[in-house]
C-alpha positions in Angstrom: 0.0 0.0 0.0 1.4 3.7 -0.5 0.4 6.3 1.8 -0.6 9.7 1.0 2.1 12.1 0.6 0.3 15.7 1.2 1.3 17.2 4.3 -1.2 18.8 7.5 0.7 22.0 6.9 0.2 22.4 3.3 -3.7 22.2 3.6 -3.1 24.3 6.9 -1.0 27.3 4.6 -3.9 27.3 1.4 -5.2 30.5 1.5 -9.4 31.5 3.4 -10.7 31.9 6.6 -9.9 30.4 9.4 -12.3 27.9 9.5 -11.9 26.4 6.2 -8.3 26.2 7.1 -9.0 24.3 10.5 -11.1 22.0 8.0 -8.5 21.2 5.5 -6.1 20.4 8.3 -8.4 18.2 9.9 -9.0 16.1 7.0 -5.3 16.1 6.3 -4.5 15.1 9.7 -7.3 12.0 9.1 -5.7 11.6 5.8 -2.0 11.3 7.0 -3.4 8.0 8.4 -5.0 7.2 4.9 -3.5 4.8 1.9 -4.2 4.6 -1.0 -6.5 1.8 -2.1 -6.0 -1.2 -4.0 -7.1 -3.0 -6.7 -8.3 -6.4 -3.7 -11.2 -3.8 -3.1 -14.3 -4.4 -5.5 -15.0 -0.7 -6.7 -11.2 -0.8 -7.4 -11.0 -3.8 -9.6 -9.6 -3.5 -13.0 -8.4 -0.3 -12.1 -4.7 0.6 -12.4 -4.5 2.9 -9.4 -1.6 1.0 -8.3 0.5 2.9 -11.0 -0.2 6.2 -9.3 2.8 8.0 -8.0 1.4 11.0 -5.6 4.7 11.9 -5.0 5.4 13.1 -8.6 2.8 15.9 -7.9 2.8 19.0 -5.8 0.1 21.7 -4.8 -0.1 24.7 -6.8 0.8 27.4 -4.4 -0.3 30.8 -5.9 -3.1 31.7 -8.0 -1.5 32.1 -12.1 -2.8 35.0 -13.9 -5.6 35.4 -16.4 -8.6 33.2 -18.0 -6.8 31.1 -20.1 -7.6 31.9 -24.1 -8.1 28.3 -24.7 -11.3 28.3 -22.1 -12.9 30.9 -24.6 -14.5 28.3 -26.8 -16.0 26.1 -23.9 -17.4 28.7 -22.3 -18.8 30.8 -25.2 -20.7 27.7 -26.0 -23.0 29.2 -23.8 -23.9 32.8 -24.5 -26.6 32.8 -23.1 -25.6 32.2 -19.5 -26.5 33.0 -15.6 -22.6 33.2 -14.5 -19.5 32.0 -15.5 -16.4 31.0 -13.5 -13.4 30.0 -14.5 -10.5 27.9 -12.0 -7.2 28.0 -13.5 -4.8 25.6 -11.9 -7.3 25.2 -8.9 -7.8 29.0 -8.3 -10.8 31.1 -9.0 -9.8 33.4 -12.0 -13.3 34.8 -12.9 -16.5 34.8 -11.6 -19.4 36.4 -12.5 -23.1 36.6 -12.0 -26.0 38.1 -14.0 -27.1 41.0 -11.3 -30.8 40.4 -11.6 -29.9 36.8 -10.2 -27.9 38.1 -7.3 -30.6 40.5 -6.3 -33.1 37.4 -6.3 -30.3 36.2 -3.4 -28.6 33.5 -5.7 -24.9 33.2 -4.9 -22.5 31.8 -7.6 -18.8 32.4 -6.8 -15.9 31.4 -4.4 -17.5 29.2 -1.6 -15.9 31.2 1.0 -17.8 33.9 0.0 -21.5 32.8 0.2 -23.7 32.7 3.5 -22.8 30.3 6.1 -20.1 28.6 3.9 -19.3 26.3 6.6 -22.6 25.1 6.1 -22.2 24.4 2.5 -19.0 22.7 2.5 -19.8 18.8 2.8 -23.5 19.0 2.9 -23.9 16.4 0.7 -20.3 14.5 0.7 -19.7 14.6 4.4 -18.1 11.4 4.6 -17.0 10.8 1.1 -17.0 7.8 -1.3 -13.3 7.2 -0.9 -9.7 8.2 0.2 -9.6 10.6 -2.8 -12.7 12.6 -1.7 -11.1 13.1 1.4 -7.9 14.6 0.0 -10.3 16.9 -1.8 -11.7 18.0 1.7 -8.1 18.7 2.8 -6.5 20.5 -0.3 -9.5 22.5 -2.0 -7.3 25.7 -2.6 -10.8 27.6 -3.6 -14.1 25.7 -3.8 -17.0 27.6 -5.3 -20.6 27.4 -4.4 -23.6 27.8 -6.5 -26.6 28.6 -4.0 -30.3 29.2 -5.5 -33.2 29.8 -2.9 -36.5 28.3 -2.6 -38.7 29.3 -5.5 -36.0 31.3 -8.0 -36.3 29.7 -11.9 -33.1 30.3 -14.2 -33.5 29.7 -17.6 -30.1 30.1 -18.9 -27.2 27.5 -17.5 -24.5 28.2 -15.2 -21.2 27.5 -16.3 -18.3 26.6 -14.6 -14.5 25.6 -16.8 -11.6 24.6 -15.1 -8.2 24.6 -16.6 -5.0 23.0 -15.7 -1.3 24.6 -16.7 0.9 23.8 -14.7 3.7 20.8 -15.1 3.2 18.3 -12.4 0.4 20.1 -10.9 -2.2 18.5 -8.5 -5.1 20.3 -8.3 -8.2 19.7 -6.5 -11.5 21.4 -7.8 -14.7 21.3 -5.9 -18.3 22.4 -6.9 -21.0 23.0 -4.2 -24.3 23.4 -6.0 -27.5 23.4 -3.5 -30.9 24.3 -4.7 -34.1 25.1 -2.3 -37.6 23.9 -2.5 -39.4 24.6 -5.8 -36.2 25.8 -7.8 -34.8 25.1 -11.1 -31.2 25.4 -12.7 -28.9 24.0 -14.9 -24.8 24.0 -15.4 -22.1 23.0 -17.5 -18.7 22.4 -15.7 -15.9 21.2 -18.0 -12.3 20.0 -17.2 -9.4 20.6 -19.5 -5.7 21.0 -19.6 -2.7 22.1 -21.8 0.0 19.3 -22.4 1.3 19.3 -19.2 1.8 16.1 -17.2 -0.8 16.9 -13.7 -3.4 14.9 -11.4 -6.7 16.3 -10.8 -9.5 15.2 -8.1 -12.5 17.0 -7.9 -15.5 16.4 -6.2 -19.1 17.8 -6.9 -21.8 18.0 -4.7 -25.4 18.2 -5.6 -28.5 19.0 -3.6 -31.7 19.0 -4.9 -34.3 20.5 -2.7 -38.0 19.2 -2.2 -39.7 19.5 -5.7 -36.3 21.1 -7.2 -34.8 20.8 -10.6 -31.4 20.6 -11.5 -29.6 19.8 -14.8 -25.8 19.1 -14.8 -23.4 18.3 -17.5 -19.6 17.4 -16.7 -17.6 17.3 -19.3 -14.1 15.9 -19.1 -11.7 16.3 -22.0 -7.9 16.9 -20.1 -4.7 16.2 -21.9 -3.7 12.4 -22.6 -1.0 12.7 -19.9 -3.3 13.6 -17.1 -4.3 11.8 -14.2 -8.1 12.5 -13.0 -9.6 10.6 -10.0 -13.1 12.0 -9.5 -16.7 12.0 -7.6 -19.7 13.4 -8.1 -22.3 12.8 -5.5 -25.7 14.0 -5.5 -28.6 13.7 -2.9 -32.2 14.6 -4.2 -35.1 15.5 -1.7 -38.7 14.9 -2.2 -40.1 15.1 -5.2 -37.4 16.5 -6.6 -35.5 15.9 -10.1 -32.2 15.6 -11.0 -30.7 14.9 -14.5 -27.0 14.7 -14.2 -24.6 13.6 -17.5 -21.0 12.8 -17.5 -18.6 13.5 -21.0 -15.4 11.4 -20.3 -13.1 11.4 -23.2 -9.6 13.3 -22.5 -7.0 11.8 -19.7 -4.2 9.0 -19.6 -6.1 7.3 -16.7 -9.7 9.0 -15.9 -11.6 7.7 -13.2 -15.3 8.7 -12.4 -16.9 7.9 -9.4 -21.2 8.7 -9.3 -23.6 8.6 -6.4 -27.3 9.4 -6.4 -28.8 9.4 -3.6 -33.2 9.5 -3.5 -33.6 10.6 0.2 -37.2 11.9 -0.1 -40.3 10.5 -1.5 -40.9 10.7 -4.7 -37.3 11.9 -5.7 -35.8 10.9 -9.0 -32.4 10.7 -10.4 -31.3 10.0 -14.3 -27.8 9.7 -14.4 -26.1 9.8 -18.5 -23.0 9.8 -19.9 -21.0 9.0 -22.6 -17.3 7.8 -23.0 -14.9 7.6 -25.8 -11.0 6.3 -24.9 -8.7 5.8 -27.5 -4.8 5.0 -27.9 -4.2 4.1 -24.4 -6.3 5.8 -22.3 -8.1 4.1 -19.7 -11.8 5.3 -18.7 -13.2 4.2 -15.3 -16.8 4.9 -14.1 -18.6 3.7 -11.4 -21.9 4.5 -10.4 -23.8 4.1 -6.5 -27.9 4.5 -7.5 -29.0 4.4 -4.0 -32.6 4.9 -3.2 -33.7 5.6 0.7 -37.4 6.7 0.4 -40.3 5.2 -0.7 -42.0 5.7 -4.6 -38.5 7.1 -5.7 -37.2 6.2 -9.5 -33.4 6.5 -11.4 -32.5 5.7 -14.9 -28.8 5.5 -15.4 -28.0 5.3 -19.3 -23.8 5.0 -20.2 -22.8 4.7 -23.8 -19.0 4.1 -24.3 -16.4 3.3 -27.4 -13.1 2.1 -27.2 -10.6 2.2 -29.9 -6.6 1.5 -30.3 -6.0 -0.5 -27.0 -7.8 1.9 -24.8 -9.5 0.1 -21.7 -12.9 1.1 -20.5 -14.2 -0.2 -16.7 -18.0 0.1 -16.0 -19.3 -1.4 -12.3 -22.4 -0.1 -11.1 -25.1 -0.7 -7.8 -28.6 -0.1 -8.0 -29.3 -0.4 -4.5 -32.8 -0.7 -2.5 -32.9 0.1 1.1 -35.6 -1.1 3.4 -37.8 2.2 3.4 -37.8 2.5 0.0 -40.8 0.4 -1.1 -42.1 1.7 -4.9 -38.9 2.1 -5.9 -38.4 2.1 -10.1 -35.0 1.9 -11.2 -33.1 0.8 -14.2 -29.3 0.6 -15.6 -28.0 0.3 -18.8 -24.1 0.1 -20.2 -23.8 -0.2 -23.4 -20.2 -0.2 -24.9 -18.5 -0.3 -28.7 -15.0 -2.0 -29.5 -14.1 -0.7 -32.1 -10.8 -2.5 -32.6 -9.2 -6.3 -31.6 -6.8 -4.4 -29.1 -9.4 -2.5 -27.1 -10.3 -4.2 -23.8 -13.6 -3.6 -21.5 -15.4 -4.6 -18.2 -19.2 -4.2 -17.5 -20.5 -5.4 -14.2 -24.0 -4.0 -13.1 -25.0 -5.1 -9.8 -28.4 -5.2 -8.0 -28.9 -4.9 -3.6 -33.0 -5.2 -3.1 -33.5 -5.3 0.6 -37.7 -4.4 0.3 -40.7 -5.9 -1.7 -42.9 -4.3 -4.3 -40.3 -2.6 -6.8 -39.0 -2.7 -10.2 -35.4 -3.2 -11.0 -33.4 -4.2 -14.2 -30.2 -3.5 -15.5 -28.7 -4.5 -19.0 -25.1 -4.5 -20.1 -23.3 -5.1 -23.6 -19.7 -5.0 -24.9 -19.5 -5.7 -29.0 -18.3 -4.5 -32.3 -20.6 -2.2 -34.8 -23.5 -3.3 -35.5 -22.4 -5.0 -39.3 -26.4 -5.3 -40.5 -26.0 -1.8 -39.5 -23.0 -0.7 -41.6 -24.0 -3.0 -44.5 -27.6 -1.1 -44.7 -25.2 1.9 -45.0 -22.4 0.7 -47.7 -25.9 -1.1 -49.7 -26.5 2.5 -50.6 -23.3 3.8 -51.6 -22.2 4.9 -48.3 -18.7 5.0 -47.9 -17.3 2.2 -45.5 -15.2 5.2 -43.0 -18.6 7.1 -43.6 -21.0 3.9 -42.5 -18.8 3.6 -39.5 -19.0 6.9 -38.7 -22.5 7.2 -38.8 -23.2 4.0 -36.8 -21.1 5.2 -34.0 -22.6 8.5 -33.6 -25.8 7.7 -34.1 -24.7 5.0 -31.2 -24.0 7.6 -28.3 -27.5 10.2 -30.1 -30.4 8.4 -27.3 -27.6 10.4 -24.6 -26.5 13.4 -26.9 -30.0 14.2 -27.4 -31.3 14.4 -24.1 -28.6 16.4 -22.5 -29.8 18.7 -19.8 -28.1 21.8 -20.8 -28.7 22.8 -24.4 -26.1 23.4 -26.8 -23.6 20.6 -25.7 -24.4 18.1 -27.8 -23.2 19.2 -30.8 -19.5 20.1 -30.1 -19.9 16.7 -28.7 -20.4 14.8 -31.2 -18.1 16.7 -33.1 -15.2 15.6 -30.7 -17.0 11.8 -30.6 -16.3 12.1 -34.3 -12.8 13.4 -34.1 -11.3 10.8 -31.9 -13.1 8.0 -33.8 -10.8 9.8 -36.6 -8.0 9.6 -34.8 -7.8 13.3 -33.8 -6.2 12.5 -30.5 -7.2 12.3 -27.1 
């Protein structure tokens, strides 16, 4: 086992008030305890943590300079937009907030900023998922905070882009959305990175409030050298609605961890994503659908390609606690190799611990469709053309449905360039 390298006095020194400082020093001190896990424990299996070297990476210790120009894009695909904020190398560049918003009391900036931030801060990942989580907790140099009150509708998405510069860099972003009864919102957070060799962790919290509604895309597209150990979890009160997609297609080794939890009746959670590793990247997601209160429903829908001899690691638990009676939930991973070198793993898992609810999950790994790509080449269709169009039209029942609009095009326009062998 290796420990954790990160020292009590480097979360101490990060910059904020004192008592996010006494935080992060707590959770380092509880980490200095930590290892890092292995690949003996399930929702490690496959993995290849055990090639991570912590000690190649350091803590960025001052904020560096401006938006980055190669952010522009990402975040103009969005013009029409509540706030922006941009993290460069784990520090807040940029934030900024329509001002009609802020006078209907909505916060959307640097966590230590907002209303009882103490309050905020591990609301919904107070123990989380894993040792990773938990070096988030203690070296967070600036977590922001998205905070919309009971009532308050926002039409236009929030977006958050994070960008990583720095050689050897380990940065450690973290998003703190919470939402009040009867509210509705939507954001776009993205994760990218020059060619620089760098670890990221972040970690995303979600609240949904009673009868809330909250849209979220992630979308993940880092440098092929990087390292990015993630989790997203999410807890959704009654009656409320959350619709939450993952885009995981840059890194070397890019690991995605997602928890739902339904905690009021009536709650639901769809969870989407779609992958696409290529040359040697490895893409790891897991997913948690855990449902705690009666009549609550979740639809997790995954889509992946591998090409080259990328590796691609699905595992996922729908699980069923005792209260939960009426509980619908389904789970679906569905996967393309697209060559003889590519490798893949898809384990979906059911827990039922109650009567009276409806479960199913499905799971495939195979080639393209050939009926498919005949149909295609019948017509005159090009053969790189047929394949093309197969593929895309694969990953379309995800791209279509994406909660914040305007994403799914320069999606499938990067789906498309890495099936061309545009790079990772």
């Amino acid at each position: 086992m290796t420990p954790v390298p990160f020292e009590v006095e480097s979360a101490r020194s990060l910059p904020g008030p004192r008592w996010l400082r006494d935080r992060r020093a707590s959770a380092a001190a509880t980490l200095a305890g930590a290892e890092l896990p292995t690949t003996e424990e399930e929702v490690w299996r496959y993995s290849r943590i055990a090639e991570l070297e912590l000690g190649a990476f350091r803590l960025v210790e001052h904020a560096s300079g401006d938006e980055p120009e190669a952010l522009r894009p990402v975040i103009d695909l969005v013009p029409e937009r509540a706030g922006v904020i941009v993290v460069r190398n784990g520090r807040v560049v940029r934030a900024e907030l329509a001002d009609d918003l802020a006078s209907k009391g909505v916060f959307f900036g640097a966590l230590a900023e907002a209303e009882n931030p103490s309050s905020l801060l591990g609301s919904v990942a107070s123990a989380g998922p894993d040792v990773f989580a938990l070096m988030n907790d203690a070296f967070a140099a600036d977590p922001v905070a998205l905070v919309v009150p009971s009532g308050v509708v926002v039409e236009a998405p929030f977006a958050v882009a994070h960008w990583i510069d720095e050689e050897a860099a380990a940065v450690l972003p973290r998003l703190v959305v919470t939402t009040g009864e009867g509210s509705e919102i939507s954001v776009l957070e993205y994760y990218g990175s020059a060619a620089v060799t760098a670890l990221m962790v972040p970690l995303v919290e979600l609240s949904v409030g009673p009868a809330a509604r909250v849209g979220y895309v992630g979308v993940q597209d880092l440098a092929p050298s990087v390292w990015q150990v993630g989790s997203h979890v999410s807890a959704v009160d009654r009656s409320g609605v959350l619709r939450s997609a993952a885009a995981m297609l840059g890194g070397d080794y890019a690991r995605l961890r997602m928890d739902c939890r339904l905690v009021g009746r009536g709650a639901q959670g769809d969870l989407m994503s779609v992958y696409f590793g290529e040359g040697h990247q490895t893409l790891d997601l897991r997913t948690f659908q855990d449902h705690r209160a009666p009549d609550t429903s979740s639809e997790l829908t995954f889509k992946g390609a591998v090409s080259g001899s990328a590796r691609s690691i699905y595992t996922g638990l729908i699980k069923v606690e005792p209260d939960a009676r009426g509980t619908n939930a389904r789970q679906s991973n569905r996967l393309l190799k697209l060559s003889e070198d590519a490798w893949a793993e898809s384990v979906p898992n059911l827990e039922i611990e109650t009567n009276d609810v409806r479960c199913s999950h499905a799971s495939a790994v195979g080639p393209v469709d050939e009926d498919q790509r005949f149909y295609l080449e019948s017509r005159g269709v090009k053969p790189e053309v047929a394949q093309r169009l197969v593929v895309t039209g694969f990953f379309e029942e995800v791209l279509a449905q994406l909660p914040v609009p305007g994403v799914g095009e320069p999606l499938r326009a990067r789906i498309i360039d890495k099936l061309e062998g545009g790079g990772a």
